[in-house]
KEZAMI-957860 format. One record per atom (N, C-alpha, C): x, y, z. Coordinates in pm, whole numbers, plus 50000, padded with zeros to 5 digits. Each point is the difference from the previous one (the first is absolute). Layout:
XYZ ...
REM end
This chain:
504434977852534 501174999349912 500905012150019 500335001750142 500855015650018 501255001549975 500614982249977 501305000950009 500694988949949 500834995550015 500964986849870 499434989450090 500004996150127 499984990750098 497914995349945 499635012949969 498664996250005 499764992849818 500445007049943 500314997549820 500454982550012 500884998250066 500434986450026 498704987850047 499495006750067 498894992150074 498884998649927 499425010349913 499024999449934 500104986449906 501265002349938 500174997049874 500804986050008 500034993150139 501114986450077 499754987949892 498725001149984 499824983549881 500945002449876 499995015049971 500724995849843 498895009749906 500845005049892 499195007749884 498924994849908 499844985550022 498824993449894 498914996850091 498665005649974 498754997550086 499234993049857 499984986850045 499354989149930 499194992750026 498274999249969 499554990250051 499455004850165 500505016049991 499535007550174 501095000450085 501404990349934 500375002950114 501635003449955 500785005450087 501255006449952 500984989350015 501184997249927 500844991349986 501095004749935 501664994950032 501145004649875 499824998049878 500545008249934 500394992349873 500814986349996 499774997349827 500894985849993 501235003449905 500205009249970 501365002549890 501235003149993 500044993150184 501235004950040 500645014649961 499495010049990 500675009950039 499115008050041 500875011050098 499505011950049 499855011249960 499255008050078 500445014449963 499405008350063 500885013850046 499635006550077 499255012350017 498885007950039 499195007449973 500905011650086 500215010249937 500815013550034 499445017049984 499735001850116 499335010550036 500555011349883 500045006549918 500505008049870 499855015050075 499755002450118 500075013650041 501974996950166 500354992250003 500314995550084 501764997849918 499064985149928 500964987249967 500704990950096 498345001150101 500734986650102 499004992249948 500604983550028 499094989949927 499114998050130 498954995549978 498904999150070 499184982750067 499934997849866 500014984549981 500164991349864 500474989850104 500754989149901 499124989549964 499454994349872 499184990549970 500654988049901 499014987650028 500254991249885 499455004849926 500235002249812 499705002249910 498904987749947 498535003949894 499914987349961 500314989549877 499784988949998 500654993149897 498694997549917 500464989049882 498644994149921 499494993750078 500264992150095 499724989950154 498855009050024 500055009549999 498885016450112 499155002149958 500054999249841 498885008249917 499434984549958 500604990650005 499264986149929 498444999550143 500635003150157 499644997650038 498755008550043 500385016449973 499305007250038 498665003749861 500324992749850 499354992749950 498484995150033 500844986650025 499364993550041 498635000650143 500685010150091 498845002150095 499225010049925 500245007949913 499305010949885 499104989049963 500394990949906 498844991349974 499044995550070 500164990550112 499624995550099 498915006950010 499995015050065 498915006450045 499285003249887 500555003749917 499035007149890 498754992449961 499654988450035 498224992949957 499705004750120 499965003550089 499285002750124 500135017749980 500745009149972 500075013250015 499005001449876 500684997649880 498495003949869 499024994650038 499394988950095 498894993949991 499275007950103 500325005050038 499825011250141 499145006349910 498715009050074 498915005949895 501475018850066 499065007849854 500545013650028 500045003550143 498645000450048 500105005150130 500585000550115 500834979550045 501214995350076 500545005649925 500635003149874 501365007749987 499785011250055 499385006350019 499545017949968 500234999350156 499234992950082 500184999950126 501534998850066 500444992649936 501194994650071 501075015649961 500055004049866 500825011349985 499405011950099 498875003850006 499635010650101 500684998750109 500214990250043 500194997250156 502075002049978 500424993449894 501805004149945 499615014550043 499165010549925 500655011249941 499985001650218 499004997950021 499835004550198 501384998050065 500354989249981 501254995350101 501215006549862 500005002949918 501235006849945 500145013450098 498515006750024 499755015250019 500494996350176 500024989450053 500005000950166 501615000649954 500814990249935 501195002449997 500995010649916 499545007449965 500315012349927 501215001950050 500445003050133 501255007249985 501154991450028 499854986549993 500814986549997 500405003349843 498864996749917 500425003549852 501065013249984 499235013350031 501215009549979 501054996550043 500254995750063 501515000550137 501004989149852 499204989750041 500634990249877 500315002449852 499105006449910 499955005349860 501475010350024 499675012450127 501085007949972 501444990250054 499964993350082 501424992250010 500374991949894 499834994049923 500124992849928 500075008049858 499695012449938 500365007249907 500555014150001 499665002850157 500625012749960 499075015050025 499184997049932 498675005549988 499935013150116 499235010950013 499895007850124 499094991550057 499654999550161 498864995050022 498445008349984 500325018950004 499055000849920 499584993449866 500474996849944 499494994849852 499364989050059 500374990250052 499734987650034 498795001250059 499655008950083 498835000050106 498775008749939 500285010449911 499405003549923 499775001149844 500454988449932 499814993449907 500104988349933 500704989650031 500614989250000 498654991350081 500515000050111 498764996250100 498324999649953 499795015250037 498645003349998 499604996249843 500775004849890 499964993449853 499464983549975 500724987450131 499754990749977 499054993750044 499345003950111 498945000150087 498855003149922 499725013149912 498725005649908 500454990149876 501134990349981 500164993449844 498994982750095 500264999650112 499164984050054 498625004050026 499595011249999 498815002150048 499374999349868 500495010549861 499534999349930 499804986049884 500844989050041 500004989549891 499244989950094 499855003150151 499464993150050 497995002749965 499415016149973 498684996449919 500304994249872 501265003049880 499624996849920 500224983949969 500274992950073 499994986750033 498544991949986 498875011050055 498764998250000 499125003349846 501225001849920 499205004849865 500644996949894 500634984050005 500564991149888 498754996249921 499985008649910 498244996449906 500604991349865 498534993849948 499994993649852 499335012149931 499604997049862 499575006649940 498745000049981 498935008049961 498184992349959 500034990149909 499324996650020 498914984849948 499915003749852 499774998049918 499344996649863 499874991649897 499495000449965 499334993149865 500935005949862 501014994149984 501245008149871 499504989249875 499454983650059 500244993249882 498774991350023 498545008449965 498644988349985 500034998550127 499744981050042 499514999050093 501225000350143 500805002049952 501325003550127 500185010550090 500384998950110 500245010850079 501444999150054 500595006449997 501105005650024 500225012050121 501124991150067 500605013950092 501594999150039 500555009150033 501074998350053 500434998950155 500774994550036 500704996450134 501705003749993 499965006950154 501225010149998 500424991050151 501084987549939 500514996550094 501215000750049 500594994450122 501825003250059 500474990849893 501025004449982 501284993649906 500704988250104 500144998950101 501164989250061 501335007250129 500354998149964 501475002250069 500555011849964 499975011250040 500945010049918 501385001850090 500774998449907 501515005950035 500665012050007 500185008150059 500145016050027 501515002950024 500295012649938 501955000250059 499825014349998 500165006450118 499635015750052 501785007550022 499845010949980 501255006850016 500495006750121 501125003650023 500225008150154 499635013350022 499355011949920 500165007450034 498795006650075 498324992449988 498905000250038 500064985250055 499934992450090 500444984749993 498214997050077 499425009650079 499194996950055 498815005449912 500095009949948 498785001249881 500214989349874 501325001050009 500114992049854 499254983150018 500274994050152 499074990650065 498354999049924 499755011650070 498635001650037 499484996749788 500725013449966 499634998549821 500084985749966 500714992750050 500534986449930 498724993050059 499594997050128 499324989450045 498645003750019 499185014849988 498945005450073 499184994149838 500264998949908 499054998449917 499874985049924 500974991550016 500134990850028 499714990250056 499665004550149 499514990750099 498435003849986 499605012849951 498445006549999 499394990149912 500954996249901 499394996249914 499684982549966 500514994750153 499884984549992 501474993750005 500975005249959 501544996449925 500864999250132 501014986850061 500315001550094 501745005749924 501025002650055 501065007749966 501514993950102 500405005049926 501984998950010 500815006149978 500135012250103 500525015149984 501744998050047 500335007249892 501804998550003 500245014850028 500395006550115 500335014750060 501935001049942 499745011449980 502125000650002 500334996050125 501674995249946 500464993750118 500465010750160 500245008849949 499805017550068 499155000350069 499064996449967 498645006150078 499114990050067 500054990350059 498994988350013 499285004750115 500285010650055 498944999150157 498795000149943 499585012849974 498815006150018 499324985749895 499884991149877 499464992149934 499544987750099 501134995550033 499594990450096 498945004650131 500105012150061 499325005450070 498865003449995 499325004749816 498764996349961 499434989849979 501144987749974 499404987149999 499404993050126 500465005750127 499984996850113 499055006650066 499325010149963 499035007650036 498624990849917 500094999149905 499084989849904 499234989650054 501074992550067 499854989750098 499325004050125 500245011450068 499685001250119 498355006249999 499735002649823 498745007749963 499274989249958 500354984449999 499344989549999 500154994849873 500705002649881 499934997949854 500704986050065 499944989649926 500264987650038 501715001249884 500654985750093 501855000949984 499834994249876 500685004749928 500484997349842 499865007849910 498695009350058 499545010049871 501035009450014 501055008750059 500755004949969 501094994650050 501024999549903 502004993950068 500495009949956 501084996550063 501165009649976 501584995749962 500294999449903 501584994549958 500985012850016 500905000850084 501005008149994 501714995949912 500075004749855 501194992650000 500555008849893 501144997749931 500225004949871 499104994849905 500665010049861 499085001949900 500194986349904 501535000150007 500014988949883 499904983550079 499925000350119 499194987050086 498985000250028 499245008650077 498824997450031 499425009949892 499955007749956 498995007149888 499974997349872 500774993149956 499994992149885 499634986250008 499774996850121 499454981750023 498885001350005 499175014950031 498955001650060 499145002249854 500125011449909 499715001949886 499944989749907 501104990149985 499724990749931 499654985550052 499345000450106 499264989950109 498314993749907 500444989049948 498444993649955 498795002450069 500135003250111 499165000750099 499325012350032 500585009149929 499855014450027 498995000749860 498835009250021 499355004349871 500165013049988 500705005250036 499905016349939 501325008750134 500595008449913 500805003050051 500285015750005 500165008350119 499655012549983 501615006250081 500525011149914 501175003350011 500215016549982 500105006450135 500925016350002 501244996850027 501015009049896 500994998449997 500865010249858 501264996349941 500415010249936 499734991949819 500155003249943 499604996449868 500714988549948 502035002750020 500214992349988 499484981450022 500135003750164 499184984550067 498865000449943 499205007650024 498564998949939 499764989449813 501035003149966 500264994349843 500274985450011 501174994550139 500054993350027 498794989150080 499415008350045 499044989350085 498814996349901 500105008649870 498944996149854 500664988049987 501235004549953 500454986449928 499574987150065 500734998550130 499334987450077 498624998350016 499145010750037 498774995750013 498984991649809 500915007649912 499254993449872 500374988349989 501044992050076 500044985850030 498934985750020 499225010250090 499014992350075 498805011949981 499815004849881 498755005149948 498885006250104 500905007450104 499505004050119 499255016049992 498995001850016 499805017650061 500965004850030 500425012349933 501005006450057 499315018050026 500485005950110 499435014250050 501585005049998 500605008949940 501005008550013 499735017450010 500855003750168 499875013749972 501775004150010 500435006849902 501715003250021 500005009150014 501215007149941 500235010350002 499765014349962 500425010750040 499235014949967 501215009349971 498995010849952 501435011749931 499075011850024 498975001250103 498895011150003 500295011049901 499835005349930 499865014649997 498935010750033 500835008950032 499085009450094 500105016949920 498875000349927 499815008349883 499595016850063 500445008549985 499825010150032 499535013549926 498785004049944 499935008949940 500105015250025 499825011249927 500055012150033 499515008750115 498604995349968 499245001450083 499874995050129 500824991350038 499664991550114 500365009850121 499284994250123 500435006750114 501084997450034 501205010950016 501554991249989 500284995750098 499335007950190 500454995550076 499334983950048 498855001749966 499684983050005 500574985149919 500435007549870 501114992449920 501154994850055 500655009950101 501324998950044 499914990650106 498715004950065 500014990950160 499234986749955 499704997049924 499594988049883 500614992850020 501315009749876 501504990849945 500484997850144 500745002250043 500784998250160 499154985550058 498695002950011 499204992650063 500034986749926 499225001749878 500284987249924 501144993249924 501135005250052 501384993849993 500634994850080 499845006650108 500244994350127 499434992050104 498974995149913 499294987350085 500794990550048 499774992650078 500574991150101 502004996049898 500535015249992 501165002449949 500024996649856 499205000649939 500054996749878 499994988049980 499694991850060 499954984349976 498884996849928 498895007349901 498884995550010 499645002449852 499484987449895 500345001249885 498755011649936 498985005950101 499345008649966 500535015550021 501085000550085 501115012850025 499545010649811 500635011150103 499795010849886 501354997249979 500314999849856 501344998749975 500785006649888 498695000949904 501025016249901 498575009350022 500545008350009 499235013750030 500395011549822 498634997249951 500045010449859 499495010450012 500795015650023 499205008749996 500075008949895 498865004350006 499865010549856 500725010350028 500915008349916 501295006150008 499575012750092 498955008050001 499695012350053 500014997550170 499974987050050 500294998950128 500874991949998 501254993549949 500804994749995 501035004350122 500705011249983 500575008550079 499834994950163 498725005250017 499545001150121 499784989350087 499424991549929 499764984950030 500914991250052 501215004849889 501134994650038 500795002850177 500045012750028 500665012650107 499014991450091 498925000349979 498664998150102 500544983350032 500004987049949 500324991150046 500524997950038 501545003649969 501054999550050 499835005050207 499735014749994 499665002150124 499544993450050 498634995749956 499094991250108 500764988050081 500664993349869 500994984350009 500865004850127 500445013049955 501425004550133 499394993750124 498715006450038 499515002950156 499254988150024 500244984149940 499224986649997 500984997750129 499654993650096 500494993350137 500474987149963 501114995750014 500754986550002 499844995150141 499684990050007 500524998950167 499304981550007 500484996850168 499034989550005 498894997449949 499804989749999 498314998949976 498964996550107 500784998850122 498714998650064 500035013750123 501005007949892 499425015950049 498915007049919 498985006050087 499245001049955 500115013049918 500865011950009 500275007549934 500895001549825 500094983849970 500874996749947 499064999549866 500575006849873 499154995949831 500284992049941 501744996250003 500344988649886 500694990050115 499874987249989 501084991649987 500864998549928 500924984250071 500834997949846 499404990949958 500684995449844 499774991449914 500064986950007 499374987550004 500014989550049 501104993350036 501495003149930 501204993250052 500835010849932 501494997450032 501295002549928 500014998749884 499784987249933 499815000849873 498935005549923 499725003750051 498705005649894 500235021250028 500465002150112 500815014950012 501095000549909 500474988450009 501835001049904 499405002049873 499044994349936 498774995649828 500115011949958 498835007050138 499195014849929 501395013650027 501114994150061 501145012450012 500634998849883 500074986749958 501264998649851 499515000949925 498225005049960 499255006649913 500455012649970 499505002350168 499975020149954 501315002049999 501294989550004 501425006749966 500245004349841 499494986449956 500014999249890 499015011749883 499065004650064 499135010149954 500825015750009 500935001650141 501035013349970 500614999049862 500164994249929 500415000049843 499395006049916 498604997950028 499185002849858 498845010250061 499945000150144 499035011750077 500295005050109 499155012350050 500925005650105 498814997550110 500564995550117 499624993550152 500045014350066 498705004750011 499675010650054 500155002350157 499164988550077 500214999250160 500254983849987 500504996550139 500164986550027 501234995049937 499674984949977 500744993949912 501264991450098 499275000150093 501594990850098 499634996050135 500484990750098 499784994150087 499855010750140 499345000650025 500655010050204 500974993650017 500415006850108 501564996250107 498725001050181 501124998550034 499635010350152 499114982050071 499125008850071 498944982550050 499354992249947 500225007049846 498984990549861 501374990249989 501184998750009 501154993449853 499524988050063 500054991650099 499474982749989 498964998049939 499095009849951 498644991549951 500205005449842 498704993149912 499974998549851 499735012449943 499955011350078 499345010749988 500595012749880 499615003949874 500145006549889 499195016350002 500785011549975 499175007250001 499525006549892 498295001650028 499105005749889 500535005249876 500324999049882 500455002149889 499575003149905 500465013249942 499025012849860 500974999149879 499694994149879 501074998249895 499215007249898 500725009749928 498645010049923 501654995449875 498805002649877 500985004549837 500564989249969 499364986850060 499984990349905 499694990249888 500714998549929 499124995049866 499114988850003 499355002049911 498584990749988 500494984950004 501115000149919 500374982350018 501074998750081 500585004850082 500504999150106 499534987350115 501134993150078 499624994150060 499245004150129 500265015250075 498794996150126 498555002849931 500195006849847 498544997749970 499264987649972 501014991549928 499224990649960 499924987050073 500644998050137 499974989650028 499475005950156 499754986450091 499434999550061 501054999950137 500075011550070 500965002750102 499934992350111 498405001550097 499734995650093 500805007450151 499865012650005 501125007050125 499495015650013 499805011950034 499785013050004 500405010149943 500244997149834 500165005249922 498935003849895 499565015449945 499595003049910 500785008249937 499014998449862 500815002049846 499265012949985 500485014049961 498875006949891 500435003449900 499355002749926 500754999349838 498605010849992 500425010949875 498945014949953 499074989049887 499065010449967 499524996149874 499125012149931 499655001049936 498875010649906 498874999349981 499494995649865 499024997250021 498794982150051 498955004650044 499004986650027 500814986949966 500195001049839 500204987649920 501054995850011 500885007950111 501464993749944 499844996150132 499445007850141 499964994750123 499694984250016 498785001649890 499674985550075 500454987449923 500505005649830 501134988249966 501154993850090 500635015050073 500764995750102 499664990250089 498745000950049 500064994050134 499654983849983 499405002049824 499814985449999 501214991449903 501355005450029 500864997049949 501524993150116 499294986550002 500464990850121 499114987049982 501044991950007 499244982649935 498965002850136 499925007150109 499064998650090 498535005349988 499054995650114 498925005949996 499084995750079 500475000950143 499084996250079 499355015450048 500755009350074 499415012150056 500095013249928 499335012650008 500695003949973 499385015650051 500245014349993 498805009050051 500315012149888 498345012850001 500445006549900 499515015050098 500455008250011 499875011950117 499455011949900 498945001149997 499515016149921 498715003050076 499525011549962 498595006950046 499294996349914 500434995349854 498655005249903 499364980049990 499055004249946 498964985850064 500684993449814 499995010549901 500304988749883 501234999649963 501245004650063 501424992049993 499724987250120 499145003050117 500144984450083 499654990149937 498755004349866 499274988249995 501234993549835 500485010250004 500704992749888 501284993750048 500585002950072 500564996050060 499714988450083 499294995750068 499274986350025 500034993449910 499275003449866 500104992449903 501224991049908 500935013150010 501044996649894 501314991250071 499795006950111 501144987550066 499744986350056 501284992549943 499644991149974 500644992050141 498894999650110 500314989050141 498924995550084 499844992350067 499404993550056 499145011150094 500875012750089 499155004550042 500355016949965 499425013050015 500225013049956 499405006850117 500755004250065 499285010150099 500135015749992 499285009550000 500275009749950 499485012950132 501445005349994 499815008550147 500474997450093 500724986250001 499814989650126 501274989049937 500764993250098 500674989149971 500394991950134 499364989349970 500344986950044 498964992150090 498775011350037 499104989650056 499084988050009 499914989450033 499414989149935 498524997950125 499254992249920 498454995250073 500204986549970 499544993550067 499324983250050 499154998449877 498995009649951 498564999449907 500514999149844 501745009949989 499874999149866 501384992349950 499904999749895 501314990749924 501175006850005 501184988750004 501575003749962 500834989749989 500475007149934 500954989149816 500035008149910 500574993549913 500815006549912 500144998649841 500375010649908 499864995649853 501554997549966 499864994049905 501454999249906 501414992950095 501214999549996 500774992050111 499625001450158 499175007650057 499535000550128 499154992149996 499704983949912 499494990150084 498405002449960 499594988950001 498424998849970 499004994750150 498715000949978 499114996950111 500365011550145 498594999950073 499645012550083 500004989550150 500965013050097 499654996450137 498605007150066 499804993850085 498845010450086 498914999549900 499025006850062 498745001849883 499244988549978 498535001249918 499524987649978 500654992549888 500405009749926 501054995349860 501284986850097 500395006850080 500864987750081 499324988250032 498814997050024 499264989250103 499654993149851 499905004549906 499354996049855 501104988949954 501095007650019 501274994149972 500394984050033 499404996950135 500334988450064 499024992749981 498855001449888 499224992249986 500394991249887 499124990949949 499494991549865 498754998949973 499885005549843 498554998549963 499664988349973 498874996449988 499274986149952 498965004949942 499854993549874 498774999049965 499074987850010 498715002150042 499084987350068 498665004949866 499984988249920 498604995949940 499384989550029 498755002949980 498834990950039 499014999549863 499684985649965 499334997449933 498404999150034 498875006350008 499325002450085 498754993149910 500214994849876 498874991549949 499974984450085 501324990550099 499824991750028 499754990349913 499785000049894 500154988449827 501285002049919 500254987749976 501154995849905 499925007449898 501225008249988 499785008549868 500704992549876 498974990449922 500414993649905 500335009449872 499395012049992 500465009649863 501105001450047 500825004850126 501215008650021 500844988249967 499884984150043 500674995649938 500434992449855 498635002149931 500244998049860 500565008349958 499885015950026 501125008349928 501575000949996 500084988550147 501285001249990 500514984049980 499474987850002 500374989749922 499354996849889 498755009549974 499734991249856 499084988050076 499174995649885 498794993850034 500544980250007 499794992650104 500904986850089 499194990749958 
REM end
């Protein structure tokens, strides 16, 4: 995939892989996938219609009595052998992930990638450990147990800014778990999804258990969510939509998994080590440009390093490398398109009003001006209800705002309808642990911001969306309990039913 001529070729059937195999859309329209470090278009696709997803549906169904009926072990087997041929094609994936978003290809090759590879390996054992519950005796002569089976069809709608992890989260626990799937990628981003679907295949998982619908939201992701056919429906994305894809999914009384949006805060106490704080903040703000709803995004520090913290980020942000992305010397890309640079610029314009834009805050010129590219951005002395505090930016901007004492720090930080991430930076072991405690998000890292494991959970409290990716908490998710009793006397229980009709 070195070049447009080859992007063309890969991808010749068309953006919908249905049923195994790639084909146009039906919704009559197009649209074009545009390199956001560049802004040359790359490739042109049919979009899909309800025609796509009825159909890609339907091969979801199809397979699914043969994929759940499969014992653990064919599953377990068949994903081992995905995560192998993901790992032979590794730098097909980078090449693609970073063309298609932007991304550095370091990031891609050393996290993105290798991230999705340890997420198939790991759902591929826990595939082997869909358990019931023990046996007992709850009622006389009965025994009772539970059964933890696949739900059906799940319907998935993944976002652009992780498109190939966000894949893997959507379908790795899903398919572990018996459930064949119908993954909707942004229309931005379709390589790398289809490309895991296609690797799937070549790792022997039989055609149907994973499709792929490429289309818009209000055609194909809204046909898909509220699809009879679909039992459960799992959605990253921003809160707004996220509210939206409830509504439709309580239609058809479906499972719903939502992870949205984030407002991290990144808590800073007195004590903390400042220079690890700083190279933290920088670090965990500037993840794959701030696109990432776990981004550090207000930074609270306790006033005695306020000062410094501030001087200190700012610097660091100065000396961040803009450049290509598939230079390897390069830290940030740009931002997935034009519009979404124009979003997070007419933010921080609007923030010169009410705070002062320390470094950054505006586009390059020079060999950056064709691409989406924004630079790193420090907005200190803004108010608590302010908009870059309270809403959700999505671009390479952090917030810091002072604070005093413990109690007011961490009112702050949990003062945002959000609460998926969030981190708390000190030496002493009982501000961490209270701090763990008191804030209120899905995950708290302390010392540290933004690293994730395959083993443990992530999701989110309060408008950041309910239910966990990754983890066994994820694989739990895509199940259904049953309860199974057995009457183990083998005789007509004539008392049980005189008590309940009365003597005949």
């Amino acid at each position: 995939m070195g070049n447009r001529f080859q992007v063309q070729d890969r991808f010749e059937g068309g953006a919908q892989y249905i049923g195994g195999q790639l084909r146009p859309g039906t919704s009559g329209r197009t649209h074009t996938v545009v390199n956001p470090a560049t802004g040359e278009g790359i490739y042109t696709y049919e979009l899909a219609g309800r025609d796509d997803v009825d159909a890609a549906v339907a091969a979801a169904k199809d397979a699914f009595p043969g994929w759940s009926g499969a014992t653990p072990g064919e599953r377990s087997d068949a994903m081992h052998k995905f995560a192998a041929v993901l790992a032979e094609q590794a730098e097909d994936f980078a090449y693609a992930e970073s063309l298609q978003c932007g991304k550095p290809i370091k990031l891609s090759r050393e996290f993105d990638v290798p991230g999705t590879v340890d997420n198939v390996a790991f759902f591929a054992g826990a595939a082997r450990h869909l358990e019931g519950k023990s046996a007992g005796e709850y009622d006389g002569d009965h025994t009772s147990y539970v059964r933890r089976e696949a739900i059906g069809v799940v319907g998935s709608i993944a976002p652009w800014n992780y498109p190939l992890q966000m894949a893997a989260w959507k379908v790795l626990p899903a398919i572990a778990a018996g459930n064949t799937i119908v993954l909707k990628p942004a229309e931005m981003t379709p390589f790398t999804s289809i490309m895991f679907a296609q690797a799937a295949k070549e790792a022997g998982l039989p055609d149907g258990v994973i499709n792929i619908v490429t289309g818009a939201g209000k055609d194909a992701g809204e046909h898909l969510v509220g699809h009879p056919d679909v039992a459960m429906t799992s959605f990253t994305g921003s809160t707004p939509v996220g509210k939206r894809v409830a509504e439709i999914a309580t239609s058809t009384v479906k499972r719903l998994h939502l992870e949205l949006g984030g407002k991290a805060p990144f808590l800073v106490f007195d004590d903390a080590d400042l220079e690890a704080a700083i190279n933290g903040a920088v670090a965990g703000s500037l993840i794959n440009t701030g696109q990432d709803c776990t981004a550090a995004t207000r930074a609270y520090v306790q006033r005695p390093l306020y000062d410094a913290f501030v001087s200190g980020v700012a610097e660091l942000m100065e000396s961040v490398r803009l450049g290509d992305p598939f230079d390897e010397s390069t830290d940030l890309g740009p931002l997935i398109s034009f519009a979404q640079r124009d979003r997070v610029a007419a933010i921080v314009d609007r923030a010169r009003g009410y705070a002062r834009v320390v470094t950054g805050g505006e586009a390059p010129g020079g060999d950056l001006k064709d691409g989406a590219y924004y630079r790193p951005t420090l907005i200190a002395d803004a108010a608590q209800d302010s908009e870059v505090v309270q809403d959700e930016i999505f671009g390479p901007v952090l917030v810091v705002l002072p604070f005093d004492s413990d109690d007011e720090g961490i009112a702050l930080a949990n003062d945002t309808p959000y609460g998926l991430a969030s981190s708390a930076w000190t030496r002493d072991v009982f501000r961490a642990n209270r701090a763990t405690r008191e804030i209120k998000a899905g995950c708290v890292w302390v010392n540290d911001h933004i690293p994730i494991l395959s083993e443990m959970p992530h999701g989110g409290y309060k408008a950041s969306g309910f239910g966990k990716d990754m983890s066994a908490y994820s694989f739990e998710e895509y199940t259904q309990v049953k309860h199974v009793m057995f009457d183990n006397t083998a005789v007509v229980r004539k008392d049980w039913h005189r008590t309940i009709f009365g003597d005949r």
